[in-house]
Z-matrix of the N, CA and C atoms (Angstrom, degrees):
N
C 1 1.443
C 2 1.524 1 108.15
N 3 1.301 2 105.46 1 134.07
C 4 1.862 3 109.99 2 149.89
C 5 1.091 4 122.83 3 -26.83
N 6 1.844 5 117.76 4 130.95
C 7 1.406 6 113.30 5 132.21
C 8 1.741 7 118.13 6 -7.17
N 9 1.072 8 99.41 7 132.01
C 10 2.001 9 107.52 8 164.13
C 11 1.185 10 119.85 9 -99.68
N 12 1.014 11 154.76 10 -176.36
C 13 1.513 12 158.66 11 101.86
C 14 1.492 13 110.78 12 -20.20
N 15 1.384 14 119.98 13 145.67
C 16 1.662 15 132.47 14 -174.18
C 17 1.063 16 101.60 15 -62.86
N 18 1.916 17 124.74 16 -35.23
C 19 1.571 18 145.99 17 -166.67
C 20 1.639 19 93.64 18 -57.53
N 21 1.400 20 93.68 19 -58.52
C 22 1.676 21 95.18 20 -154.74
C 23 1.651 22 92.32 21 -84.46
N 24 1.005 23 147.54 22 -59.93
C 25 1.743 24 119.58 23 -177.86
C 26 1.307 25 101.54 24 -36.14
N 27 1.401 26 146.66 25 -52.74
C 28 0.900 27 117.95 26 -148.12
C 29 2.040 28 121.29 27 -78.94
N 30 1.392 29 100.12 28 -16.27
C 31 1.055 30 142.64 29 -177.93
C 32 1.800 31 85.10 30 -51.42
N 33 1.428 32 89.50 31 -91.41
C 34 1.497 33 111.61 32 -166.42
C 35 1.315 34 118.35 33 -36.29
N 36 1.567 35 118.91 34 -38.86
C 37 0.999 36 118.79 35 143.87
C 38 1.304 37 170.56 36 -50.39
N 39 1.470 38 88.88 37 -2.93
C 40 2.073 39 124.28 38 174.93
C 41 1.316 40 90.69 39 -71.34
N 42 1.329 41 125.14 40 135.47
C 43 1.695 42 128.40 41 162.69
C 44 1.379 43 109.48 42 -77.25
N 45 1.496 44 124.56 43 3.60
C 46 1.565 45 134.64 44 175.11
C 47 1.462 46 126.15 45 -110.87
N 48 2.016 47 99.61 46 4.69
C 49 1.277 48 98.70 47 -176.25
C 50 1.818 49 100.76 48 -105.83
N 51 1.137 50 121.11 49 172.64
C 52 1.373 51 122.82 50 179.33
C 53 1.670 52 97.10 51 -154.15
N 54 1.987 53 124.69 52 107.39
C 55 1.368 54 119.97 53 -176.29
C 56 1.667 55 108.67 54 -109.65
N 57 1.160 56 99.84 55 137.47
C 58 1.735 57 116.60 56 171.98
C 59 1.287 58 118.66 57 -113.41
N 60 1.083 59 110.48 58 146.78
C 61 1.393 60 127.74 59 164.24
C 62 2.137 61 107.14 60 -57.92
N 63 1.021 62 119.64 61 135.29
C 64 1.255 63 122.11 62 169.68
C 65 1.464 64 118.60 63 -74.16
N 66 1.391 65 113.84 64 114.68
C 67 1.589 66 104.91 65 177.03
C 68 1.475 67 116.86 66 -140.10
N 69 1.700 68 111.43 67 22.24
C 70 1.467 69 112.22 68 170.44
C 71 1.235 70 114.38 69 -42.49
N 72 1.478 71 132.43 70 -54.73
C 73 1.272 72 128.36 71 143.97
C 74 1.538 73 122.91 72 18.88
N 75 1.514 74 106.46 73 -87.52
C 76 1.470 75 112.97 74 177.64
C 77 1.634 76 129.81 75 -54.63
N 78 0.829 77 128.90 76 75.11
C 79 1.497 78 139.19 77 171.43
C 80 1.195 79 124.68 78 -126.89
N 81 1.250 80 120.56 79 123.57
C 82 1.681 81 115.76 80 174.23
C 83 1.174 82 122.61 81 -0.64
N 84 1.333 83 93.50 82 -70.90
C 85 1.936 84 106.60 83 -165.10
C 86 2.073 85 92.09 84 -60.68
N 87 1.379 86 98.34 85 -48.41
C 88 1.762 87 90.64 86 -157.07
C 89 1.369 88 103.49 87 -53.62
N 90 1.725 89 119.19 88 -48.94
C 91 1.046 90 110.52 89 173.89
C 92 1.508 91 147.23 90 -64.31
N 93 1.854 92 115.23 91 -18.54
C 94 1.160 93 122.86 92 144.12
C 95 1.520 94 122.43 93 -40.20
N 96 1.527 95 115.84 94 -42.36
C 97 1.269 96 114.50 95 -173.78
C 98 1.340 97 115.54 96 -77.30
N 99 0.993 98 127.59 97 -46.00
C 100 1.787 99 146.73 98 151.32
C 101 1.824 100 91.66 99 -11.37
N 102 1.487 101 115.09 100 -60.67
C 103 1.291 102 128.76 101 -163.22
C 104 1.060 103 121.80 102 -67.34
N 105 1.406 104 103.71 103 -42.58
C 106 1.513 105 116.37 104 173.99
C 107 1.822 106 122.14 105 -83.43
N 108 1.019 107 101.83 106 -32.43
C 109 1.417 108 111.49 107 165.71
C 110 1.600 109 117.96 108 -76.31
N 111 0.987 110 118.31 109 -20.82
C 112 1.419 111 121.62 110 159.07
C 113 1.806 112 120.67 111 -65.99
N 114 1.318 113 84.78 112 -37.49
C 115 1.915 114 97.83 113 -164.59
C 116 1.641 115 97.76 114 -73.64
N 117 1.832 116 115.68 115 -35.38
C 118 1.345 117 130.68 116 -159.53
C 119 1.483 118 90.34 117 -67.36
N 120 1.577 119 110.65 118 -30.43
C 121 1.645 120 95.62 119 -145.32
C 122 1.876 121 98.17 120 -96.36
N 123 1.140 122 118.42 121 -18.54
C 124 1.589 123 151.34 122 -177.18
C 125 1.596 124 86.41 123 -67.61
N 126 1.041 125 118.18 124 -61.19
C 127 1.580 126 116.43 125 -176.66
C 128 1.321 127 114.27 126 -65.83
N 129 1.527 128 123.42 127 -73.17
C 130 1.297 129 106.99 128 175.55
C 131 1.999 130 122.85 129 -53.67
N 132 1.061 131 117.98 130 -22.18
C 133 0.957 132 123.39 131 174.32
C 134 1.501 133 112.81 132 -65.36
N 135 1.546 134 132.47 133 -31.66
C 136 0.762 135 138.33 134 145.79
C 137 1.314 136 159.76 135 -34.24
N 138 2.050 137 89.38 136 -36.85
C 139 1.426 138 119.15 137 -161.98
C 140 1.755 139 79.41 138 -111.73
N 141 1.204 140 141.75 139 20.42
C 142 1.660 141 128.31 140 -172.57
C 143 1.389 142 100.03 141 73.61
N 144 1.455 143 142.05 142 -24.58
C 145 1.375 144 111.56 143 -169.68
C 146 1.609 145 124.48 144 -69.65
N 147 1.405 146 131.76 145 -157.92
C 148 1.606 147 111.12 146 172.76
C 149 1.410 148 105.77 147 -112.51
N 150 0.765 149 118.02 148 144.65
C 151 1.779 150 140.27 149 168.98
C 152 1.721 151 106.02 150 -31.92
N 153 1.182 152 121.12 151 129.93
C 154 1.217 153 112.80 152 177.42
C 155 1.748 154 103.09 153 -96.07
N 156 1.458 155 121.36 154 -31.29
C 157 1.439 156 106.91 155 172.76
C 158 1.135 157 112.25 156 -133.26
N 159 1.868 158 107.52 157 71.98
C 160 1.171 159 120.37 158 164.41
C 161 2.052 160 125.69 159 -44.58
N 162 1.284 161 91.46 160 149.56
C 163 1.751 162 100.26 161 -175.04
C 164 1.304 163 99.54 162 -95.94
N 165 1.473 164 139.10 163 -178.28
C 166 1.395 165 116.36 164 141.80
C 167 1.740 166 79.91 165 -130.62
């Protein structure tokens, strides 16, 4: 692993803290949508229209 921030060693080091990775994100539904909004934007992007959730 990386260097941390001074914040987070010190963090990690509380015997009262417990840290996770964030993954509300991952859920069926979220990730269907991920899927479908990708495919939506692939298409119009395709067809000349503009991307509704462009990246840069």
């Amino acid at each position: 692993m990386g260097s941390l921030p001074d914040e987070y060693t010190e963090l990690i080091n509380l015997p009262n803290v417990v840290m996770s990775p964030h993954s509300a994100y991952y859920t069926k539904m979220a990730v269907k949508n991920m899927f479908l909004q990708s495919m939506t934007d692939i298409e119009r992007t395709l067809s000349g229209k503009k991307a509704f959730f462009k990246v840069n």
